[in-house]
N, C-alpha and C positions, 0 to 999 in steps of 0.2 A: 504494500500500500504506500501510498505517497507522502512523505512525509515522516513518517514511521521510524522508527531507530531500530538496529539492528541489531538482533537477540543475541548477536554476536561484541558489539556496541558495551551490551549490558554486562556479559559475562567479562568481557574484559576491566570495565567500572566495580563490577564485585569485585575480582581482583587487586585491583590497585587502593580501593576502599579497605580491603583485608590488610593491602599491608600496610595502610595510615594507622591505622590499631596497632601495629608493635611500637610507633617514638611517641603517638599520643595516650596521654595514658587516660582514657574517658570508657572504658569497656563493651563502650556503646555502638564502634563500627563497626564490632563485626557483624552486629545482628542489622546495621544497615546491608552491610555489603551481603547478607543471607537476603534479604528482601530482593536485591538487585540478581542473585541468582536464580530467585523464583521467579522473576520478572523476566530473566531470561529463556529460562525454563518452557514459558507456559508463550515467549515469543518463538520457540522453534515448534511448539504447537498449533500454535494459531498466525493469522495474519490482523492484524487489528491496527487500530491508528495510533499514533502519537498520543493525544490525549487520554486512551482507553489505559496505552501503557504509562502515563503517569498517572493516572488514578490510581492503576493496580498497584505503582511503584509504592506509592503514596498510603494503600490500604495495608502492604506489605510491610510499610517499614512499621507502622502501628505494629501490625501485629505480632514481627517479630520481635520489638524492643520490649512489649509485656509478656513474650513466651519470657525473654532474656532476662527481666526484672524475676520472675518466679523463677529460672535456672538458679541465678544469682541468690537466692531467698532460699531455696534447698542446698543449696550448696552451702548456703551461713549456717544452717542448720543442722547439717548432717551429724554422725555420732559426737556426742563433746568428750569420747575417748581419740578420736583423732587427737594424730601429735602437732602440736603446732610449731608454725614455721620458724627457725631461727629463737627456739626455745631449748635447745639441751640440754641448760640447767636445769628442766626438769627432769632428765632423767638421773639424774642424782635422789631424786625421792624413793624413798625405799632401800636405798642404797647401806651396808653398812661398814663402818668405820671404826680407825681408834682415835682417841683422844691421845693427841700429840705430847702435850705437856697441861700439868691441871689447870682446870678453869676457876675462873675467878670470877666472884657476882656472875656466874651463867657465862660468860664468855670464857673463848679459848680456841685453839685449832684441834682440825680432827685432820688427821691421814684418811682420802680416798684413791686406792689405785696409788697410782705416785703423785697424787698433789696435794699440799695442805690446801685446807679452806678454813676461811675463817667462820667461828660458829658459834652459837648463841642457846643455849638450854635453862628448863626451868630450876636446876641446882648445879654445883660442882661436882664435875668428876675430875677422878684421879688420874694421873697418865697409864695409858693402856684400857683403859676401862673401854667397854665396847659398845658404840653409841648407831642407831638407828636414823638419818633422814629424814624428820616428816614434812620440808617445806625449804622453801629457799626464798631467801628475800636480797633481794640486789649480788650485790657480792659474797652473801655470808649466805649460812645454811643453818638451819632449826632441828635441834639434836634432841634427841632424851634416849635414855639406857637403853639399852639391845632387851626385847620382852625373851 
């Protein structure tokens, strides 16, 4: 049809839409640049006009951006035993240790693996004594006796 943009047009706009999404960081082009595939999609299907296929582009991007807001909304939500990103200190929780040298008012270091950490308990212990992980706060770690 005359006028019309070519479904070929489109799929190449998806494309270069897809890869505006890697240096902009807004989450939102790819589910533009998915509307412009389907727009391409349904142009090697059909022959329709210009305006038909910006309606549909236009119906398209609605609809993908609220699939992509509900993606994005399952995806915040999935198990809260997922490990989170750039979090390692937590897996020191559970972890057990010795007390390096005795604590004083509740501080003191613990040996984990090869590194001391600095660490914080609701009484003193003696060096050697064998202390359990229950929490990590900034740099230090949250101790009480091995049960």
């Amino acid at each position: 049809m005359t006028g019309a943009v070519s479904p070929w047009a489109w799929a190449v706009a998806a494309v270069v839409i897809a890869f505006l999404e890697m240096p902009v960081p807004g989450n939102y082009l790819i589910w533009i640049a998915c509307a412009a595939v389907l727009t391409a999609l349904v142009g090697f299907a059909i022959d329709w006009s210009l305006n038909a296929q910006l309606t549909f582009f236009a119906i398209a991007c609605l609809g993908t951006c609220v699939a992509g807001y509900f993606v994005y909304r399952w995806l915040a939500s999935r198990s809260p035993d997922a490990e989170p990103v750039n979090r390692r200190d937590l897996e020191l929780v559970g972890q057990t240790g010795i007390a390096s040298e005795p604590f004083v008012n509740g501080h003191g270091y613990i040996r984990l693996n090869d590194t001391l950490w600095l660490a914080e308990g609701n009484e003193d212990f003696a060096t050697g004594t064998a202390l359990t992980v229950t929490a990590v706060h900034g740099t230090s770690v949250v101790v009480r006796r091995k049960a």
